[in-house]
N, C-alpha and C positions, 0 to 999 in steps of 0.2 A: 469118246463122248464129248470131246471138246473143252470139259475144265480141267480135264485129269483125275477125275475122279474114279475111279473104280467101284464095279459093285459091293465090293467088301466095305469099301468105305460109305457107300452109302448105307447100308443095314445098318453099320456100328452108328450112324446119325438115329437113325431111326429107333434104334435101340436107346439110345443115352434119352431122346426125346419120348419116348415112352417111361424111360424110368421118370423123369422130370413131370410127366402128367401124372403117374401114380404115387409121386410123393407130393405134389398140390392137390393131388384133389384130398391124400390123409392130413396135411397141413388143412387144407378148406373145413374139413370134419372136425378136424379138432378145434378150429376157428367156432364153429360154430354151438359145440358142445359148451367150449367157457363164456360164449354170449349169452347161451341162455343158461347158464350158472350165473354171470354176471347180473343178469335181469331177476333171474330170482331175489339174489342178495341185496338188490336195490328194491324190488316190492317189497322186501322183510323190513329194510332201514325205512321206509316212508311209511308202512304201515306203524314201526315203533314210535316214529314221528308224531301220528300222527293220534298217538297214544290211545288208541281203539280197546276195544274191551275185549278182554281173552275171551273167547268163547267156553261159553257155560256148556252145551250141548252140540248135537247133530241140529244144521236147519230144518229137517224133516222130524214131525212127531209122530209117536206112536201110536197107531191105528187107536190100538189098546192099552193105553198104559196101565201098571198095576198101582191101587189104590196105596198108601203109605198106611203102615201098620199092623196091629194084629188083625190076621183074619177072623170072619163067623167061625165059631165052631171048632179052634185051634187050641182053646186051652183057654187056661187065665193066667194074668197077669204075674210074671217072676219076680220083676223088676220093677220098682215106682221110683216117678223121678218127681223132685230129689229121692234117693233111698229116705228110710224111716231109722229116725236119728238116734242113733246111743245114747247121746249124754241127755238128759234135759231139764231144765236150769230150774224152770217153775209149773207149775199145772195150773190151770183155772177150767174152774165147774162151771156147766151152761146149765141154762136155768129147763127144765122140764117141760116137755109141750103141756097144755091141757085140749088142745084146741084140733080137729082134723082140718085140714085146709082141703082136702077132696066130698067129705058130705058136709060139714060144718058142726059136725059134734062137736057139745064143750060137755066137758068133763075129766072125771081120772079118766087116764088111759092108761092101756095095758103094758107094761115095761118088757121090752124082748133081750135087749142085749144093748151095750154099750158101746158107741165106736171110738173110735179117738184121731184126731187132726193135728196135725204139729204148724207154725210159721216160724222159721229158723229167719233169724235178723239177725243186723251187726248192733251191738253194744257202741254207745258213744267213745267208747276205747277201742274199737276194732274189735272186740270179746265176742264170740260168738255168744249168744243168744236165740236157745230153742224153748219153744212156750208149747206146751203139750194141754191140748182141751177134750177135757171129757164130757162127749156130745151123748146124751141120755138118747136112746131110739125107744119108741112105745108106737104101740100098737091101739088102733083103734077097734072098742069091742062090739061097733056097730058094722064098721066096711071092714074092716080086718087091714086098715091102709098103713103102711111105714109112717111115724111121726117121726123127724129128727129133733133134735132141740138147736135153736140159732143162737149167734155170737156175731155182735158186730165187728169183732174182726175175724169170721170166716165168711165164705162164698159159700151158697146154696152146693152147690156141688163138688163141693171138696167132700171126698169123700171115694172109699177105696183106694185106685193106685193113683189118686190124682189126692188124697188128702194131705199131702207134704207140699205147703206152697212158701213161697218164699216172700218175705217183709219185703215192706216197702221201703224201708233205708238199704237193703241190701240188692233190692232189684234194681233201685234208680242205679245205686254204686255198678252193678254189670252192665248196664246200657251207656252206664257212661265211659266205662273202660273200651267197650265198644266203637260207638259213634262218637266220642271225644279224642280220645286214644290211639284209635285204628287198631285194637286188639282185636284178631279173630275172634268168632265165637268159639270155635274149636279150642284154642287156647284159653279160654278165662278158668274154664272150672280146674285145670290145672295150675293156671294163675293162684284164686280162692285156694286150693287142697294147702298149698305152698305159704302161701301169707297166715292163713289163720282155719286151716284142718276141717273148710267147709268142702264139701260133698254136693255139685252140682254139674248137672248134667246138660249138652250142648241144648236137647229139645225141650228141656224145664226152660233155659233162656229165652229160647224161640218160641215158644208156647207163650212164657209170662209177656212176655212183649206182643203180641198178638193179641193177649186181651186187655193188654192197658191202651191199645188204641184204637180198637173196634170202634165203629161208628156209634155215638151216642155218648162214648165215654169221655172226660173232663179232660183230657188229651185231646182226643180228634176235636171238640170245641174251643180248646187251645189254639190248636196250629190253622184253624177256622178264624177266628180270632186275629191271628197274624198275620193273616192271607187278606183280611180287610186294612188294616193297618198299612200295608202294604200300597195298598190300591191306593189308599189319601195320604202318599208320601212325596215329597216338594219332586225328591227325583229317586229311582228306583235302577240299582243296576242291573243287567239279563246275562248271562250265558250259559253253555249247556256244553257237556259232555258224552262219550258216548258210554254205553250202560248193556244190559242184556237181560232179559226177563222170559226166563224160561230158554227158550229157542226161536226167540226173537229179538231183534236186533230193536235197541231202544239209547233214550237219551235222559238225563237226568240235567233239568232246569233249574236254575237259581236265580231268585227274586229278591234283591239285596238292598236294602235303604240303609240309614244309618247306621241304623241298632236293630233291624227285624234283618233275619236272612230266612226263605221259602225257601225249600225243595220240592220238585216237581217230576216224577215220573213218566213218561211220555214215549207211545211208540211211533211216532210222526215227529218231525223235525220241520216245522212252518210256522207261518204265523198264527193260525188257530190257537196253539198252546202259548203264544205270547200272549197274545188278546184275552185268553182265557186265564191269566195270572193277573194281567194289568186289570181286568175289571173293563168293562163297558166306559165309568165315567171316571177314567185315570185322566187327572189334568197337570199332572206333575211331568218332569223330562224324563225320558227313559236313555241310560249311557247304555251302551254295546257298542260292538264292530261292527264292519260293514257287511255283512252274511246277508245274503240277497231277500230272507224271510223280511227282514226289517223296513225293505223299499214297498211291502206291498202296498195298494190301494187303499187294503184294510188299518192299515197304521197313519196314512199320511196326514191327518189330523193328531196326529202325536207329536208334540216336542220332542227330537232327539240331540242327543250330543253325542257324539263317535269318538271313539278309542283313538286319542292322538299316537297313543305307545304301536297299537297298529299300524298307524299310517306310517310313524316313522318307520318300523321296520318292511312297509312295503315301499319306500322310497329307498332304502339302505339295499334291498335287493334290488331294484332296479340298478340302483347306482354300480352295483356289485358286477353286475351284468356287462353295464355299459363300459365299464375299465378294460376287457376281453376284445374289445372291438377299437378300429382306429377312429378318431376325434374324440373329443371333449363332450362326447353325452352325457357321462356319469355326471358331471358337473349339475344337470337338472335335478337327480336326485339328491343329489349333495344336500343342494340350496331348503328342497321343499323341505327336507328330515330336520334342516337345522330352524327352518319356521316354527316347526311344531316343538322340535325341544326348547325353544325359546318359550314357547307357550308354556309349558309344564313348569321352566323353571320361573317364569312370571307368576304361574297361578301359588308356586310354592313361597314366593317373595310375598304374596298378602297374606296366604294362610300363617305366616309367622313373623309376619309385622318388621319383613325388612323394609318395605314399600306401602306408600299408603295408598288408600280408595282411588284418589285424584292420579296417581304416578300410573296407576294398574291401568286406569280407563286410560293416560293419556300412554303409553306402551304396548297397548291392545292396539290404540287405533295405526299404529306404525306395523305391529304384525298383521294386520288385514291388508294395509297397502301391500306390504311386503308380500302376502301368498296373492294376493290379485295381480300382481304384476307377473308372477310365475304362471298365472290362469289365463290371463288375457291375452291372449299371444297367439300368433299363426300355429297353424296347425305341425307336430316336431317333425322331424327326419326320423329319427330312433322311433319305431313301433311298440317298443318298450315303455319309453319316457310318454307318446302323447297316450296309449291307456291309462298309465298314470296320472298323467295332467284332467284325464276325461272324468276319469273316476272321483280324483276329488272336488271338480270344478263340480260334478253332480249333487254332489253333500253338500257343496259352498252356495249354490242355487237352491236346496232345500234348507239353509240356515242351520247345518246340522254340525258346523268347524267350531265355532265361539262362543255358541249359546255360554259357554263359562267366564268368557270375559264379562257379560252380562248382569249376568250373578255369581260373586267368588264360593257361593255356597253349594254350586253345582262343580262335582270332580270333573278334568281334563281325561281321564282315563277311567277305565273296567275293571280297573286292577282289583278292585275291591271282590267281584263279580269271580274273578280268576283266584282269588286268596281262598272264598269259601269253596270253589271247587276243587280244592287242592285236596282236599281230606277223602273227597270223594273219589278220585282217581287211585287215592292210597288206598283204600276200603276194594277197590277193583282189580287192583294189583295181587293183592294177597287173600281176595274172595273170589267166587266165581259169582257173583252181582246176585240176583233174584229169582230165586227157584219160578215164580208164580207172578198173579197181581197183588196176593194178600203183600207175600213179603215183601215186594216192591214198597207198596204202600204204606206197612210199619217201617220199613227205614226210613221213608222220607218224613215222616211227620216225627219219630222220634228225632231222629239229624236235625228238623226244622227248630225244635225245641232245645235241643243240648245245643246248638250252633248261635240261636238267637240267646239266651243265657250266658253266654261267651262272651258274645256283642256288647251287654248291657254290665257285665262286672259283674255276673251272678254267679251262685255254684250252681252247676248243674244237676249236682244229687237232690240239693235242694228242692229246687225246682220241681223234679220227678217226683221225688217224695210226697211233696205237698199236692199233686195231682192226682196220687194215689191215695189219698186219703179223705 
């Protein structure tokens, strides 16, 4: 054959080169098998990142779902929540109708039977406190109608498995153990059993909460109340989180001035629900990031000031970037991150009177030379660095970098905006967020109210209390 080769030699070629194919192509397979395990494990890490809300449900709902509770026709009720109390401390007599409220007969009425309502409260000592009322029921001997007897502190409808309701000092105390706290609901009436041998049940909470802020009640007019306050605040901080309502994917907004903090429910993520917070005639600055909702057309008539603690850390990743590659890019980020901490630590030099008015204004105008000279410049090499350069030159062109050098009474950062959301992403962690839009809508106005309360050096029991009453 002319190499020397022999056919025996060539087969065993052939042969070694066929095993070598059949062991890359199982090396190729298994290559492939830990990439897309790798790729999993990196959508897991940037979804915890990116701290997303556990999913409550399936995204698809039920043609038909089943209604919550007792069905028509299944019996009556075993269990009342709260249960009907053992001990109880005092009685008080309601005074006797004489009156029908459906024909308008006055007179005696006919007496049938007697019901009785209990409000189990806490004692200025933490002592339990149950008040047992005996509600006279008469009959009318013209329409034959149910008369009950009223007490200003029961509800028309207490009555049956719903006549065990719970005080107003000891509801506010569970809504604030709650949304103050981040106690589950699940957890409080074991909490209560433990502390002081009360007996309450997860849907007496959710139930009592539901109608202390029904539309119309001195709550929902409260956090009404707030939400204007808000609106005529000098500057108002924004951010939002993400949330989940039902089996849809949603966001929870915070509207934060000094002393008022809103929450906001929202299954849209734009600027509708900002514009819809701020009010039509907000003339005050609104601080946020730079989240693309904020540059709309509908805002550009708004004073902003941007999140310097952002910028810095999207200059610190650039810079992070550019150290990976050869030359001096990172350098660019370096410079812009240490402008803006220079900023922050200038704004905190006046708020605490290391520097005065005159030193601040003449220190600002050295940081604006300083980040314009970083702006004004040819276009970079690094496609990194000149995004960077482009994006903040856009905010420095809308006036949106210093408005705080302007007025020291405007914060350099959101952090404010990011403190009250912290409680909320705990509440999502250890909840599955909002069955509905009811419960949506009591968490956020009760949160608005235990959070603002916070703000201002108040108790929150307080607060609750005095609303309920």
């Amino acid at each position: 054959m002319g190499t020397g080769m022999t056919e025996k030699d060539l087969f065993e070629i052939i042969r070694r080169q066929s095993e070598q194919i059949d062991q890359l192509i199982a090396e190729n397979k298994a290559l492939k098998a830990e990439i897309a395990r790798l790729k999993k494990r990196i959508e897991e890490l940037e979804q915890r990142e990116r701290k997303s809300a556990a999913p409550f449900s399936r995204e698809k709902r039920a043609a038909d779902p089943k209604s919550p509770g007792r069905r028509p026709g299944e019996g009556t009720f075993a269990h009342k929540s709260p249960p009907t109390p053992e001990q109880i401390t005092r009685g008080v007599p309601v005074n006797t109708p004489n009156t029908c409220p459906r024909c308008g007969f006055t007179g005696p009425l006919i007496f049938t039977r007697q019901d009785k309502a209990w409000v189990t409260e806490l004692a200025p000592q933490n002592a339990m406190q149950v008040t047992e009322y005996h509600v006279p029921v008469m009959e009318c001997p013209q329409c034959h109608h149910a008369v009950r007897g009223d007490h200003s502190d029961l509800n028309a409808d207490q009555v049956g498995a719903t006549a065990h309701r719970l005080g107003p000092v000891l509801h506010a105390t569970l809504q604030t153990l709650h949304h103050e706290l981040g106690l589950p609901v699940r957890r409080i009436g074991r909490v209560m059993n433990l502390l002081g041998g009360i007996q309450v049940t997860q849907s007496a909470i959710t139930q009592a909460a539901q109608r202390l802020v029904a539309d119309g009640s001195a709550l929902s007019a409260h956090v009404d109340g707030l939400q204007t306050q808000v609106q005529h605040a000098p500057f108002v901080h924004h951010d939002d989180t993400g949330w989940r309502i039902g089996a849809q994917n949603a966001w929870v907004g915070t509207f934060r001035s000094a002393d008022i903090v809103v929450f906001r429910a929202n299954l849209r993520h734009t600027n509708v629900e900002v514009r819809e917070g701020l009010g039509q005639n907000f003339t005050g600055v609104l601080v946020s990031d730079r989240f693309s909702s904020y540059d709309s057309r509908f805002l550009q008539d708004v004073r902003q000031q941007k999140c310097l603690a952002h910028l810095i850390r999207n200059a610190d990743e650039v810079a992070a970037g550019e150290q990976r590659r050869p030359g001096r890019g990172e350098l660019y980020g370096q410079r812009a991150a240490q402008v803006f901490r220079d900023g922050i630590r200038l704004h905190r030099d006046v708020t605490t009177g290391v520097c005065t008015r005159e030193e601040y204004a003449q220190q600002g105008e050295e940081l604006t030379l300083r980040l314009d000279a970083l702006l004004n410049r040819a276009p970079l090499q690094s496609k990194a660095n000149e995004r960077l350069r482009l994006g903040i030159l856009k905010q420095r062109v809308l006036d949106r970098l210093w408005r705080f050098l302007k007025d020291p009474d405007i914060p350099p950062t959101n952090n404010a905006a990011e403190r009250s959301l912290r409680t909320v992403v705990m509440a999502r962690k250890v909840s599955q967020c909002s069955k509905n839009a009811v419960g949506a809508q009591t968490y956020m106005r009760i949160k608005s109210t235990v959070e603002t309360a916070r703000l201002r050096g108040q108790d929150p029991v307080a607060v609750l209390t005095g609303l309920m009453r």
